[in-house]
py3Dmol code that shows the C-alpha trace and the ligand (Angstrom):
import py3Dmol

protein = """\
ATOM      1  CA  UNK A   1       7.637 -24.010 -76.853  1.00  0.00           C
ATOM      2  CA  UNK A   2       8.195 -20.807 -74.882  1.00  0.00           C
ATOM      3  CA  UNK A   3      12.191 -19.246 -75.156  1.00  0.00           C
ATOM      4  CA  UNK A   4      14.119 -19.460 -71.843  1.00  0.00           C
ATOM      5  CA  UNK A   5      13.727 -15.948 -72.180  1.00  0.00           C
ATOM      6  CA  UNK A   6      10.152 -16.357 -72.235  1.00  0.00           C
ATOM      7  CA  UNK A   7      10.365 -18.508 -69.111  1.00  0.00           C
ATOM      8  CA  UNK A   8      12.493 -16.054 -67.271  1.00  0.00           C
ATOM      9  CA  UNK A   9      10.487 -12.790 -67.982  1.00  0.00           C
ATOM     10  CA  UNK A  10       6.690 -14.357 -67.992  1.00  0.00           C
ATOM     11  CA  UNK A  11       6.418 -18.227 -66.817  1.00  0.00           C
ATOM     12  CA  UNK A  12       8.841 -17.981 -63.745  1.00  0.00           C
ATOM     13  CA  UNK A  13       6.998 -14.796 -62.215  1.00  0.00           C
ATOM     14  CA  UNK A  14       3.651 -16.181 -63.361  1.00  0.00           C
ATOM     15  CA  UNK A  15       4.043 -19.582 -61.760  1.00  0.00           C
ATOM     16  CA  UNK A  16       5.845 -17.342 -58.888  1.00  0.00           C
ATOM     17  CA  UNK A  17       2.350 -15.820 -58.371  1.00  0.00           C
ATOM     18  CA  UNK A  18       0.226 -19.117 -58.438  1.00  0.00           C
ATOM     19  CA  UNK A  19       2.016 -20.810 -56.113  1.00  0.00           C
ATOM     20  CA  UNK A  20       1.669 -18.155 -53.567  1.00  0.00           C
ATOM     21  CA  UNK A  21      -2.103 -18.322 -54.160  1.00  0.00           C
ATOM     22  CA  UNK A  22      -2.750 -20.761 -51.207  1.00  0.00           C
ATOM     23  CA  UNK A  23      -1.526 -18.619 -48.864  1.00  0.00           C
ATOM     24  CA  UNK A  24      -3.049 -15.510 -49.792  1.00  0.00           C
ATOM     25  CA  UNK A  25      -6.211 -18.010 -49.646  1.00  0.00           C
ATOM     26  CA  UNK A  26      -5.399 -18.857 -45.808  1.00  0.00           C
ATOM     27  CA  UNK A  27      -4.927 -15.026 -45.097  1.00  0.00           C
ATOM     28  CA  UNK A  28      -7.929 -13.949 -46.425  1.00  0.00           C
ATOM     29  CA  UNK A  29      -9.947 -16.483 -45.066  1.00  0.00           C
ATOM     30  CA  UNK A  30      -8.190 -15.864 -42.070  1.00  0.00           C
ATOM     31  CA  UNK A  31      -9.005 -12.034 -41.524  1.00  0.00           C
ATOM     32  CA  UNK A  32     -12.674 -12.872 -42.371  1.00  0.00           C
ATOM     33  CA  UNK A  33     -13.113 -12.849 -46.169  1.00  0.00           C
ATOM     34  CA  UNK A  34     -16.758 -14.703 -46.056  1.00  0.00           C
ATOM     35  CA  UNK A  35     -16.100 -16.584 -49.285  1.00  0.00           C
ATOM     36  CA  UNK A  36     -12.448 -17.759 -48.257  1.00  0.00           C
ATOM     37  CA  UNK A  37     -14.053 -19.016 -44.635  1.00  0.00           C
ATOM     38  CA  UNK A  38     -11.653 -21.078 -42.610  1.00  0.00           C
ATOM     39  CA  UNK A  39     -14.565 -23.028 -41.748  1.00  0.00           C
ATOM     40  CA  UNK A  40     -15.282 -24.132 -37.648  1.00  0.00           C
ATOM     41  CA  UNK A  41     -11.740 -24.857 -36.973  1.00  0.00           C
ATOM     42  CA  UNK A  42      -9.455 -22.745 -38.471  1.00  0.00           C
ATOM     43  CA  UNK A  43      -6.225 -23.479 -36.997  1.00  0.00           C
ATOM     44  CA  UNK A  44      -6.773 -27.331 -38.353  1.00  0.00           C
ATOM     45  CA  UNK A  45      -7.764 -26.102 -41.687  1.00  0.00           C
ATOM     46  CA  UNK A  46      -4.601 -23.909 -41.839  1.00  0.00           C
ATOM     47  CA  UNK A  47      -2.919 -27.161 -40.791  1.00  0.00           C
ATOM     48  CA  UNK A  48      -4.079 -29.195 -43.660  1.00  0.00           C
ATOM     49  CA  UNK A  49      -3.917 -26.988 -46.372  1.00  0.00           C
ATOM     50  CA  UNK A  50      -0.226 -26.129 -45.683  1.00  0.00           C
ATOM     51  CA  UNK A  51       0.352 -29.528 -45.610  1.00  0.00           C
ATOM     52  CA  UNK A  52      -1.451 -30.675 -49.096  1.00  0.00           C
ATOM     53  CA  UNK A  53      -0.069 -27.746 -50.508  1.00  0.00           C
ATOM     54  CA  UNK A  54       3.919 -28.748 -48.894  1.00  0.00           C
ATOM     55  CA  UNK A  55       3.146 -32.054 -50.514  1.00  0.00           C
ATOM     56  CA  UNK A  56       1.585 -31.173 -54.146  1.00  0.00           C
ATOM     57  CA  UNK A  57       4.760 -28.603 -54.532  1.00  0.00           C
ATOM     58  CA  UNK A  58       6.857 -31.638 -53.354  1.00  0.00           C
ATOM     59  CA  UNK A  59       5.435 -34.044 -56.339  1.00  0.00           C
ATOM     60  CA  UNK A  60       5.574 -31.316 -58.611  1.00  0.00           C
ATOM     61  CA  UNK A  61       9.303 -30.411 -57.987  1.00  0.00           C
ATOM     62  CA  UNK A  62       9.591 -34.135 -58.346  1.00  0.00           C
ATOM     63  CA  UNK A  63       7.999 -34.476 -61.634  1.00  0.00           C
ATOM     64  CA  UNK A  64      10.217 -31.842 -63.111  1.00  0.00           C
ATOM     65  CA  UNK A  65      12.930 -34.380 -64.606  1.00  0.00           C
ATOM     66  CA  UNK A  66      10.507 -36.864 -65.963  1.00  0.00           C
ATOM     67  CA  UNK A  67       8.523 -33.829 -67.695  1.00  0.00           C
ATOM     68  CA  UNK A  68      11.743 -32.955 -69.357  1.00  0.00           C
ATOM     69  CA  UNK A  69      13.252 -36.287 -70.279  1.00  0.00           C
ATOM     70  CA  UNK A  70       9.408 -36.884 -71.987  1.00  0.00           C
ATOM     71  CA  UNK A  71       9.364 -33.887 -73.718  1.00  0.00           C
ATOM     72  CA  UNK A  72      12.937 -33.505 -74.534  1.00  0.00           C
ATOM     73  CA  UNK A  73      12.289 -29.614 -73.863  1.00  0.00           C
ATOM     74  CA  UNK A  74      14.559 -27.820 -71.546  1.00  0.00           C
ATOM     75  CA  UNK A  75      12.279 -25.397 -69.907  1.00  0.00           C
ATOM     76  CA  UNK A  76      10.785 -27.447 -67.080  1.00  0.00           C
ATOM     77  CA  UNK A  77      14.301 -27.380 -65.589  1.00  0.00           C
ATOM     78  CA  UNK A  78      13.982 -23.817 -64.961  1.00  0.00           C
ATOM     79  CA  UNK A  79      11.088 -24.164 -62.337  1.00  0.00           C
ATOM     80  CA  UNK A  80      12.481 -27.019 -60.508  1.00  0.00           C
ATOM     81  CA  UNK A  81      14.693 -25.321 -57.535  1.00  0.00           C
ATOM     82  CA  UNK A  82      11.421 -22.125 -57.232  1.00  0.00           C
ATOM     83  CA  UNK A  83       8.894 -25.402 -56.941  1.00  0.00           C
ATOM     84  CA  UNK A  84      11.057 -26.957 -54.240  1.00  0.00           C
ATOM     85  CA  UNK A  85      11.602 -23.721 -52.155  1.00  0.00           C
ATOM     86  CA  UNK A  86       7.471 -23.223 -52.180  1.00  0.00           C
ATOM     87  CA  UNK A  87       7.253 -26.844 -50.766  1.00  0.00           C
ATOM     88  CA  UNK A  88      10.017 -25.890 -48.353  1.00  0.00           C
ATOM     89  CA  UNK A  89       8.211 -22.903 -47.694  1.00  0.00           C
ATOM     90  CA  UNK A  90       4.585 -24.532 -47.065  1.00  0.00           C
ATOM     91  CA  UNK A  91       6.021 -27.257 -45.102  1.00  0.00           C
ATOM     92  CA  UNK A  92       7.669 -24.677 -42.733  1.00  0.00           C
ATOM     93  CA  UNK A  93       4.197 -22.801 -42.596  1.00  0.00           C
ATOM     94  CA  UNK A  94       2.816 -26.056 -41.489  1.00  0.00           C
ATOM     95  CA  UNK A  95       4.994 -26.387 -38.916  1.00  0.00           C
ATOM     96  CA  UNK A  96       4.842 -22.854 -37.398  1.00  0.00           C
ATOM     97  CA  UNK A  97       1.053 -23.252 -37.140  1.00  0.00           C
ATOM     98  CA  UNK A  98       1.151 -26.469 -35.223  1.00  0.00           C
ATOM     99  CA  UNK A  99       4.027 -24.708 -32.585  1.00  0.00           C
ATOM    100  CA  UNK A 100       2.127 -21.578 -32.635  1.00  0.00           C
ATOM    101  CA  UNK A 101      -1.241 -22.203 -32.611  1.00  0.00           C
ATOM    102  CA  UNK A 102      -2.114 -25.460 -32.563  1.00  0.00           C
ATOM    103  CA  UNK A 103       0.208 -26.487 -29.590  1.00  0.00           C
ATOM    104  CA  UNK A 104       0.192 -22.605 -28.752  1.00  0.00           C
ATOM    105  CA  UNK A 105       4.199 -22.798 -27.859  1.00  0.00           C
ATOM    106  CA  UNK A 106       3.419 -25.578 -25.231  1.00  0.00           C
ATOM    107  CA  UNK A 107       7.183 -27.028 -24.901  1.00  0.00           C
ATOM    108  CA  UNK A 108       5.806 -29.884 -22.853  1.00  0.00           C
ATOM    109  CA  UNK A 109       3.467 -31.005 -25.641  1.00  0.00           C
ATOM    110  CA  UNK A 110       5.606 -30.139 -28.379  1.00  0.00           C
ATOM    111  CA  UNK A 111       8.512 -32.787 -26.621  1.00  0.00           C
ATOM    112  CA  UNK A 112       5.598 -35.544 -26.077  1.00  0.00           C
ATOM    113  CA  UNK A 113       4.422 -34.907 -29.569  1.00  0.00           C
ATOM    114  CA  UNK A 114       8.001 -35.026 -31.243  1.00  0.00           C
ATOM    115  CA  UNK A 115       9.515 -37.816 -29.109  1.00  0.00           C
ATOM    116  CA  UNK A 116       6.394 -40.032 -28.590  1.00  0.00           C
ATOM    117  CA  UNK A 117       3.675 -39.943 -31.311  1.00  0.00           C
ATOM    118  CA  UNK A 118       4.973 -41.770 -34.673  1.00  0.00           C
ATOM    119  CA  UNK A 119       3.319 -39.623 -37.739  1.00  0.00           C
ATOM    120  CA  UNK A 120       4.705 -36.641 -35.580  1.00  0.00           C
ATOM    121  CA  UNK A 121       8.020 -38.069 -36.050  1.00  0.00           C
ATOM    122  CA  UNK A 122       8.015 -38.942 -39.581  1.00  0.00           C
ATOM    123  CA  UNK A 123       6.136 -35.882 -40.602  1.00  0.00           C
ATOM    124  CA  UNK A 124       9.664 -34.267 -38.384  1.00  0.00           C
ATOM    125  CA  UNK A 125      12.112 -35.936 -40.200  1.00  0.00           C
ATOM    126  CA  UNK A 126      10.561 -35.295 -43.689  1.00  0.00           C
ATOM    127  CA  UNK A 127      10.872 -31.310 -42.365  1.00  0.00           C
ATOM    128  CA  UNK A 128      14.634 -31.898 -41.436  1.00  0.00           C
ATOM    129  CA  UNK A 129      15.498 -33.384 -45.017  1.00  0.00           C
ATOM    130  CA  UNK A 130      13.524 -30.605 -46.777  1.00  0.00           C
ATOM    131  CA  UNK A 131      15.536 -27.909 -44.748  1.00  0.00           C
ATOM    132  CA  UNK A 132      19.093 -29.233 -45.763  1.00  0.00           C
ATOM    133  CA  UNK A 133      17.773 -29.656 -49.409  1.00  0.00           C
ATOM    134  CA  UNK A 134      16.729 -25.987 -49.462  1.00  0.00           C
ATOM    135  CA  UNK A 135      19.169 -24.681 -47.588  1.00  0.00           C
ATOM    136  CA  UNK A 136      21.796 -26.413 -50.471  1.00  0.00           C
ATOM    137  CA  UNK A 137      19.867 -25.383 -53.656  1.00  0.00           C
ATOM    138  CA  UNK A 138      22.083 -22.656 -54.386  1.00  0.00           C
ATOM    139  CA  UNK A 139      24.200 -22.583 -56.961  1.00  0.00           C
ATOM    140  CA  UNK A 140      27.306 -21.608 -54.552  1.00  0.00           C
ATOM    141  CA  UNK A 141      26.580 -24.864 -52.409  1.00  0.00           C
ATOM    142  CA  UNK A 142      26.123 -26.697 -55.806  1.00  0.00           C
ATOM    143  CA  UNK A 143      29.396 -25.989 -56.938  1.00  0.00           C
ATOM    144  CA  UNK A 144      31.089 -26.514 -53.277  1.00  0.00           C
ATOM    145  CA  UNK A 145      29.070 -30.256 -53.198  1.00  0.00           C
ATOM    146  CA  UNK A 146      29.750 -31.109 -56.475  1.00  0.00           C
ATOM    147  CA  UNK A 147      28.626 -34.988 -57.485  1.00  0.00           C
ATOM    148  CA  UNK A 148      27.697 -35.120 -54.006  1.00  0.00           C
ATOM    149  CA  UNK A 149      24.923 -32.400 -54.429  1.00  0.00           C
ATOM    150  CA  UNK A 150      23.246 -34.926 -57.018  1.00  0.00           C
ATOM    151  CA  UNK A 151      23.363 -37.613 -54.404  1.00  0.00           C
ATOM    152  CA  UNK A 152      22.466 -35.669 -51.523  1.00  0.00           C
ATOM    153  CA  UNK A 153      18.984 -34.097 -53.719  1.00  0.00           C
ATOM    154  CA  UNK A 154      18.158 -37.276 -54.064  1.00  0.00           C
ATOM    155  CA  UNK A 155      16.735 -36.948 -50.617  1.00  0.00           C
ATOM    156  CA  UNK A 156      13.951 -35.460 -52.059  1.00  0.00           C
ATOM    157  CA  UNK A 157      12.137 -38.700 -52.869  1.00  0.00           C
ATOM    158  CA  UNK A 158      12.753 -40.181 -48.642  1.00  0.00           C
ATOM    159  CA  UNK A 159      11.203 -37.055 -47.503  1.00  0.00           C
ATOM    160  CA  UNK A 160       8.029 -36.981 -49.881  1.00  0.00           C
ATOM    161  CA  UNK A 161       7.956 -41.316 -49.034  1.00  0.00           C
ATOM    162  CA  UNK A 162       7.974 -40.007 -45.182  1.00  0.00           C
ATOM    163  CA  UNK A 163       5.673 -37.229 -46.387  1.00  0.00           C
ATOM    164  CA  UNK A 164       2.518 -39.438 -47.950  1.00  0.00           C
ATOM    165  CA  UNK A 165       3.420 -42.237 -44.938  1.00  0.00           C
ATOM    166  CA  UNK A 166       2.977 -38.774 -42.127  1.00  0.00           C
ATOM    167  CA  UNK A 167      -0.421 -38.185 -44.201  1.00  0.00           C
ATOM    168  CA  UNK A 168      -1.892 -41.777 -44.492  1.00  0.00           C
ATOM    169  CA  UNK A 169      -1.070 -41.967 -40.677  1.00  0.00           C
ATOM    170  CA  UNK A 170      -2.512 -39.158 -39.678  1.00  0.00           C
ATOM    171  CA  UNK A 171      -5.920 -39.901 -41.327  1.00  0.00           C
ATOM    172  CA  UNK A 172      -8.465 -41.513 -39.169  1.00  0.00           C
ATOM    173  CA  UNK A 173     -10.814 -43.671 -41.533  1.00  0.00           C
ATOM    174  CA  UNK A 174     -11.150 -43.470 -45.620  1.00  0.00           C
ATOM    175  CA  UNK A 175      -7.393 -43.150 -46.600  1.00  0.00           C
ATOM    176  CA  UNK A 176      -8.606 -42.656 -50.452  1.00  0.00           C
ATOM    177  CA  UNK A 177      -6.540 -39.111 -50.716  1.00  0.00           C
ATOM    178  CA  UNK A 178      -3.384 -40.053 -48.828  1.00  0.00           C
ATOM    179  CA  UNK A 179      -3.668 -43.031 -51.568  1.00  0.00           C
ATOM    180  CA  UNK A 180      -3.910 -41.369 -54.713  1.00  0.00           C
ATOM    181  CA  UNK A 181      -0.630 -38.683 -53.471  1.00  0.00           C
ATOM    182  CA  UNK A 182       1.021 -42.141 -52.606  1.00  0.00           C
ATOM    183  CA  UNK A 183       0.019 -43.427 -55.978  1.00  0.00           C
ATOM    184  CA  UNK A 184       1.528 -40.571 -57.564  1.00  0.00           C
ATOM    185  CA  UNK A 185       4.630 -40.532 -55.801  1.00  0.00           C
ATOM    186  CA  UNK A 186       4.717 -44.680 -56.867  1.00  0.00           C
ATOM    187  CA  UNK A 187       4.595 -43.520 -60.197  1.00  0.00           C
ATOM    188  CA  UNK A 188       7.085 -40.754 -60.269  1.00  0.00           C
ATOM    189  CA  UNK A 189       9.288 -43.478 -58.376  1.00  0.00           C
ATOM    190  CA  UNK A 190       8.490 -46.342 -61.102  1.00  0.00           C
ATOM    191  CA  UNK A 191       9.853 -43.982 -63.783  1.00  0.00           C
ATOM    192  CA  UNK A 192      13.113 -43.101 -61.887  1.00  0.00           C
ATOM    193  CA  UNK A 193      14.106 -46.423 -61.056  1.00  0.00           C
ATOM    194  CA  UNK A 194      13.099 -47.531 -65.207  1.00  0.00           C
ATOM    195  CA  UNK A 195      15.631 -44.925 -65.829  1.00  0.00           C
ATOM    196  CA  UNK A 196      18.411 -46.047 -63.829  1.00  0.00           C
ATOM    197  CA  UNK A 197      18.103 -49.497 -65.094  1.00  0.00           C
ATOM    198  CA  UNK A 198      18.077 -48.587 -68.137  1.00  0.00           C
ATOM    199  CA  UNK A 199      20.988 -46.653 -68.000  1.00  0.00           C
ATOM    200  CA  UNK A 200      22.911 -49.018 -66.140  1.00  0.00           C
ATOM    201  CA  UNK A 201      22.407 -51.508 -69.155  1.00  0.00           C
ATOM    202  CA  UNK A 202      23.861 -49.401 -71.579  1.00  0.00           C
ATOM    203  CA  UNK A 203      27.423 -50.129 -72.458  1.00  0.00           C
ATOM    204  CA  UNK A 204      29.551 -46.990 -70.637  1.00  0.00           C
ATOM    205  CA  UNK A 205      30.374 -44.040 -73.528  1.00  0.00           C
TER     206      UNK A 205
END
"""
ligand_1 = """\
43
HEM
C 7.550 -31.501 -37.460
C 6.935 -31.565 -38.615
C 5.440 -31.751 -38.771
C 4.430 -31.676 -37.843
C 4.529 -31.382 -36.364
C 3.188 -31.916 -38.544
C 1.935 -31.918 -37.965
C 0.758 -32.225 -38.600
C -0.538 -32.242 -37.996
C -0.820 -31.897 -36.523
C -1.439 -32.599 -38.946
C -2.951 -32.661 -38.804
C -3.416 -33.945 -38.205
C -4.926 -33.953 -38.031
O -5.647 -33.217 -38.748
O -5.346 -34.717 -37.178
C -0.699 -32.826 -40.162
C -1.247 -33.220 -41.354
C -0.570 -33.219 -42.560
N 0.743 -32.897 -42.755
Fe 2.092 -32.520 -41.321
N 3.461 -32.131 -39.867
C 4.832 -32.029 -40.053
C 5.525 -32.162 -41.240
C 4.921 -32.206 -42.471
C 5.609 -32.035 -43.731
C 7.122 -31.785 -43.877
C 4.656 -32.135 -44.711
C 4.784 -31.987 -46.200
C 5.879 -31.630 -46.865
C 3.388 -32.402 -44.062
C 2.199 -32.646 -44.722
C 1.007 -32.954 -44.107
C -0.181 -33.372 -44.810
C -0.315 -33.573 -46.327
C -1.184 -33.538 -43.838
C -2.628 -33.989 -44.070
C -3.507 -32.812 -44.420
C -4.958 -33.217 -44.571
O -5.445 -34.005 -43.739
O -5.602 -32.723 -45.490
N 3.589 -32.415 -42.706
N 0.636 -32.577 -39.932
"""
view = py3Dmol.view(width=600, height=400)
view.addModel(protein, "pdb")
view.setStyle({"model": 0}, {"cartoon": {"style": "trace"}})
view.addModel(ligand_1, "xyz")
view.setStyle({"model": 1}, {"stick": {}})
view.zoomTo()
view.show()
């Protein structure tokens, strides 16, 4: 099992440099790298892939705790808060391509869109609980929040519920990949809740 050392020095810069991969995939395929093609309609595939990519980040930052519990190793704590900022991060990409190219700044549309059309909306209010959770993952606003930084992270599993519902609304026929993120969330949800009951059995220390 690596040394947090280990983690600090080689994993975190390592996982650091995979999970800015995507993007450096979008950019090259967006200044014409023939093997990295955007396809036909690139600002829709820049609007997808930010989006899968938000949402895998999301599940993994979610499966962090469950990995560690399992294992009874430490480490995967360390990549938790990095893992949530590169959702954050993605899902604010997402966003600035559908104001800035996809709806090319059109305020009129953008209003319709946010007030009128309902996987808009969710897909919205999944962004606004992702801000305040990374805008609060430092360790300053941890200590200032105290128990009720626990509570309030707990957000994380609304926003990635709103996140899969946004997808499987969004899709126009064969819903088989929103399904198997929503599966994957169901399980990562399954083993929380197990948890809690069990815990809440247990006589108090
Ligand atoms: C105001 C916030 C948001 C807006 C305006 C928005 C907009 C969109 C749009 C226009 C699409 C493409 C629909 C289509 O292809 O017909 C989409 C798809 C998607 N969005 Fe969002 N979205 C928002 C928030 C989010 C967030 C916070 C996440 C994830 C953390 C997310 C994840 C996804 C995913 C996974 C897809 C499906 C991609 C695919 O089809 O492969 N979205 N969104």
């Amino acid at each position: 099992m690596p040394t947090l050392r280990q983690v600090r020095r080689v994993w975190k810069p390592a996982v650091f440099a995979l999970a800015l991969l995507p993007l450096a995939g979008l950019m090259a395929g967006a200044t014409g790298v023939r093997s990295l093609t955007l396809g036909a309609n690139p600002v829709e595939a820049i609007q997808d892939r930010t989006g899968l990519w938000a949402l895998r980040l999301l599940l993994l930052t979610l499966a962090v705790t469950p990995l560690r519990e399992l294992s009874g190793q430490a480490w995967p704590q360390q990549f938790r808060r990095m893992l949530g900022l590169f959702a954050f991060a993605y899902a604010a990409l997402h966003f600035a391509n559908y104001l800035l190219l996809d709806r090319a700044l059109d305020w009129h549309e953008i209003i319709t869109d946010l007030t009128k059309r309902p996987y808009i909306i969710v897909g919205a209010s999944a962004l606004l609980l992702l801000s305040a959770l990374a805008a609060t993952s430092t360790a300053g606003w941890r200590r200032r929040l105290g128990r009720r930084w626990q509570l309030l992270h707990r957000a994380a599993y609304p926003a990635a519920i709103l996140v899969c519902w946004h997808f499987w609304w969004q899709v126009k026929k064969d819903v088989t990949e929103p399904l198997v993120y929503a599966l994957l969330l169901a399980t990562l949800l399954a083993w929380r809740l197990r948890r809690h009951l069990v815990r809440s059995r247990l006589p108090p220390a």
